[in-house]
C-alpha positions, 0 to 999 in steps of 0.5 A: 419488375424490379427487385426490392431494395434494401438498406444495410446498416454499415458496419464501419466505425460508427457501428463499432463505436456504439457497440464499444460503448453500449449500455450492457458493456458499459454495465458490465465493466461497472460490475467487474470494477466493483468485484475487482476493487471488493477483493481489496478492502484493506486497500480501499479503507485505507486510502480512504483514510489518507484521502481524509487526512489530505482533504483535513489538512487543506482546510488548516492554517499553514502553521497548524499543518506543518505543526500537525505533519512534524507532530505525527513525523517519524523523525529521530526526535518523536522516535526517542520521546514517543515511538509508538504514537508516531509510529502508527500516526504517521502511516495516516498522514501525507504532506503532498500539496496537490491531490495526491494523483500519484498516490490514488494511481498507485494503490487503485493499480497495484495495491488492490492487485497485490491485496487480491493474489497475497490476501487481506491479512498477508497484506496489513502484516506485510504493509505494517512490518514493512512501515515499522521495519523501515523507519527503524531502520532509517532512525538508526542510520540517522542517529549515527550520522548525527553521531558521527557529524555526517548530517545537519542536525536539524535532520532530527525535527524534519517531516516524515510522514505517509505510506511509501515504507509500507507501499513499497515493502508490498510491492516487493512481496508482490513481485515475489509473488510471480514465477520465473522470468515474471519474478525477476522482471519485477524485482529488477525494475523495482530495486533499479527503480529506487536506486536510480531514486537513491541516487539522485535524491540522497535523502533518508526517505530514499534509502528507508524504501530500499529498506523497506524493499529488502524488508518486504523480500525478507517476509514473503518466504516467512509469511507462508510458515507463520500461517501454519505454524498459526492455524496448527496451533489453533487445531491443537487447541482442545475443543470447547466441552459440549453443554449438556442438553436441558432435562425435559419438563 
């Protein structure tokens, strides 16, 4: 009498590639993406918002978009006739010619990340301060050099417009928001990052991210005594007087 055979389902990497790849895990993913990327709106709208005006400037005349770019510019010229305007409009532009894979890459990586461990309104304050502070900053090293005949003087119309002060003033916040060797890790590569980029470039823009850098080690140990200097002057506040209940009918 012969013993039954059975047939046993191999567990070589064909059975390891179905399992990688099987609907729950795949569903599960889905569902952790989705509650990653939920704990950064303000990333999210906002490189919504530049994806926007990307794809709107595609679709122009190449004269109305340069004409656009150097309008929203934070250059020396529209810092001295409008400062606000351009302040905030140019944080909403980018003049890359390509899709902007870089851009996305770097916001869906480490803004979301940056977002979710500093919180949403640490990350508008420090995103804002770090964009207003830098490109102050850059405008008054140009106008000296104008000044002083260290620069062309057509420096003053050029295009200078997107979101890196402000990227890059976060991302310093960031890497202080680590501890010990991770917190010097990450602010080293960061600063010898751009000074490489410094370096080589020599462009205003590069020394605006130093700045932008310094700007956003600055406000990371301030952050925290703002927030309770902020929810201690709300608690003083006196609490709103009840209103007396109706008299019954």
């Amino acid at each position: 009498m012969t013993a039954p055979t059975t047939t046993r389902t191999p567990a070589g990497p064909e059975r390891r590639e179905i399992a990688l790849f099987s609907p729950d895990r795949c569903r599960t993913s889905v569902k952790w993406v989705r509650r990653y990327l939920a704990g950064a709106p303000a990333t999210l709208v906002y490189l919504f918002t530049l994806l926007v005006t990307w794809w709107t400037l595609q679709g122009t005349d190449p004269g109305l978009t340069h004409h656009l770019i150097v309008s929203a510019s934070t250059n020396l010229h529209n810092m001295r006739t409008d400062p606000v305007q351009v302040l905030v409009t140019s944080a909403f532009w980018t003049d890359t010619t390509g899709f902007p894979w870089l851009m996305m890459t770097g916001f869906l990586i480490f803004m979301v990340a940056a977002e979710r461990r500093l919180g949403t309104r640490r990350w508008i304050a420090t995103f804002a301060v770090g964009h207003v502070g830098a490109t102050v900053v850059t405008v008054i090293g140009i106008a000296y050099a104008l000044d002083h005949n260290m620069l062309a003087l057509n420096i003053a119309h050029a295009s200078d417009v997107g979101a890196s002060y402000g990227f890059y003033a976060v991302a310093a916040a960031f890497a202080l928001h680590f501890t010990g060797r991770r917190r010097l890790i990450c602010a080293s590569v960061l600063i010898g990052y751009l000074i490489l980029c410094a370096g080589y470039g020599q462009t205003f823009t590069d020394y605006g991210h130093l700045a932008a850098v310094a700007i956003g080690f600055a406000t990371y140990p301030l952050a925290p005594l703002v927030a309770r200097r902020w929810a201690h002057s709300r608690s003083a506040q006196p609490a709103p007087a009840a209103q007396p209940a109706p008299a019954a009918a």
